[in-house]
GUTOR-70959 format. One record per residue (C-alpha): x, y, z; chain; residue in three letters. Coordinates in Angstrom, 1 decimal. Layout:
<rec xx="X" yy="Y" zz="Z" chain="A" res="Ala"/>
...
***
This chain:
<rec xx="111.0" yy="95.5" zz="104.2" chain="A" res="Unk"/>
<rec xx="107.9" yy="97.1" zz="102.7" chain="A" res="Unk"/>
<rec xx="107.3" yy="94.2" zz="100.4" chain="A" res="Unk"/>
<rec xx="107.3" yy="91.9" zz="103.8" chain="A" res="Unk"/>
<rec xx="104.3" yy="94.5" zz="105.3" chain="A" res="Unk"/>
<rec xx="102.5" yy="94.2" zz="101.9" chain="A" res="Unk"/>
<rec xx="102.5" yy="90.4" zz="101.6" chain="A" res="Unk"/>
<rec xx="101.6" yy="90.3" zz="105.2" chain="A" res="Unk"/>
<rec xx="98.5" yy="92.5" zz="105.0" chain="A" res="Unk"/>
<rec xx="97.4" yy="90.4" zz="101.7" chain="A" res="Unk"/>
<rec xx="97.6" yy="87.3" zz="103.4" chain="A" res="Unk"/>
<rec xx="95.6" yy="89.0" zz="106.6" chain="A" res="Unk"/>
<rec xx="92.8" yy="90.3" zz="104.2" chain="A" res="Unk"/>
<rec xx="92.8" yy="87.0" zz="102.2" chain="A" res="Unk"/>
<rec xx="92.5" yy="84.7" zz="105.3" chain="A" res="Unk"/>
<rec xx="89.2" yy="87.3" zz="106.7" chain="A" res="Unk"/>
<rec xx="87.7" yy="87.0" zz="103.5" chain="A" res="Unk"/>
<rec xx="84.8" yy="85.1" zz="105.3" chain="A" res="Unk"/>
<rec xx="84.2" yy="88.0" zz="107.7" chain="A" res="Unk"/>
<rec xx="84.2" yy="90.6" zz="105.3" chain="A" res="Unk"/>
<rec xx="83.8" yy="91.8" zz="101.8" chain="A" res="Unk"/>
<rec xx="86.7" yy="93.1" zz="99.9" chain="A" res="Unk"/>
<rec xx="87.2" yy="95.3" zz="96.9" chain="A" res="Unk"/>
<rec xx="90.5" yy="97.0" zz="95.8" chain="A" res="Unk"/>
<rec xx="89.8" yy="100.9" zz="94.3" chain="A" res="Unk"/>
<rec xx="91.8" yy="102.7" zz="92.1" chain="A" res="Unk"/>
<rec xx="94.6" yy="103.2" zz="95.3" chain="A" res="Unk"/>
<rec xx="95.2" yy="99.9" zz="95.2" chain="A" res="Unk"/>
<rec xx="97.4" yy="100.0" zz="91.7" chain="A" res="Unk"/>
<rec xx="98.9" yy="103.2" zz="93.0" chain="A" res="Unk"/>
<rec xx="100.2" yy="101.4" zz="96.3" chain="A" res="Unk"/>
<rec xx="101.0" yy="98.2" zz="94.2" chain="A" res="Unk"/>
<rec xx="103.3" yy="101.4" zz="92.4" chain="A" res="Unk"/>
<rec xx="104.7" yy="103.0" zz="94.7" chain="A" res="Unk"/>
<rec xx="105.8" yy="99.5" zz="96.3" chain="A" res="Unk"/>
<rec xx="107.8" yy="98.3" zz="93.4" chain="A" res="Unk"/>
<rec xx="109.3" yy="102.0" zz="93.1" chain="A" res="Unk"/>
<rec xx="110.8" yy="101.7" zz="96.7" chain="A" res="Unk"/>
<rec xx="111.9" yy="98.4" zz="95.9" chain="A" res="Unk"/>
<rec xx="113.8" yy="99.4" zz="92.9" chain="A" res="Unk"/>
<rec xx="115.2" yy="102.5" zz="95.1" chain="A" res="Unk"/>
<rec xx="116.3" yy="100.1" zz="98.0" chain="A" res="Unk"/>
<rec xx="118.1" yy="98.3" zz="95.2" chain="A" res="Unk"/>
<rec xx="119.7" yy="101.0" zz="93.7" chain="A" res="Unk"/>
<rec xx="120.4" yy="103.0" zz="97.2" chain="A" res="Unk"/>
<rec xx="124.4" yy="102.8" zz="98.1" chain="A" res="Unk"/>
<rec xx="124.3" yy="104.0" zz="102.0" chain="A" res="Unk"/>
<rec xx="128.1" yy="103.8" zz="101.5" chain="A" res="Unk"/>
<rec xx="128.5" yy="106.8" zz="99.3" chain="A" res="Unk"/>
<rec xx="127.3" yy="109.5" zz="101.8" chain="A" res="Unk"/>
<rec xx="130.0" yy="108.9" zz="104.3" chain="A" res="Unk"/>
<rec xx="132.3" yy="109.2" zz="101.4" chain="A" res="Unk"/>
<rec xx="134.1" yy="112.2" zz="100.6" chain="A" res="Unk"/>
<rec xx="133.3" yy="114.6" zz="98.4" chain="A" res="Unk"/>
<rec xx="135.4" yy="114.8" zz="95.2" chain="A" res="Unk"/>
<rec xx="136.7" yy="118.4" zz="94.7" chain="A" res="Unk"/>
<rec xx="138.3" yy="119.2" zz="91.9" chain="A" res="Unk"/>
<rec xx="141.6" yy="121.2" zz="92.2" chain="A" res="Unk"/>
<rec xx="142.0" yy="124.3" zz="90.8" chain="A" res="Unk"/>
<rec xx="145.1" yy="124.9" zz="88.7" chain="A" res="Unk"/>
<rec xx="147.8" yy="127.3" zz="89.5" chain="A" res="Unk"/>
<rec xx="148.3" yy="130.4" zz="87.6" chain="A" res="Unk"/>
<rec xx="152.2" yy="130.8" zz="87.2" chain="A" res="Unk"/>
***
């Protein structure tokens, strides 16, 4: 979903070009970052395995 918003914004700067002057700083290659970091954690996220139940191991009897 976030790269959707970034996209989005890009496009909205690129198309008000004519109105305004536009120069990325040094944040912009951190955000470009920290954009394809979440993307890789989305990927990589299983929602599925925090309803799942915790393995414990059993403990062996002493007989």
């Amino acid at each position: 979903m976030v790269d959707i918003f970034v996209v989005a914004i890009l496009v909205a700067l690129i198309r008000a070009g004519n109105l305004m002057s536009i120069t990325p700083g040094p944040a912009a290659l951190a955000f470009g970052g920290v954009v394809v970091i979440t993307m890789l954690a989305a990927m990589s996220f299983d929602p599925r395995l925090i309803w799942d139940d915790p393995v414990v191991p059993h403990r062996k009897r002493l007989t």
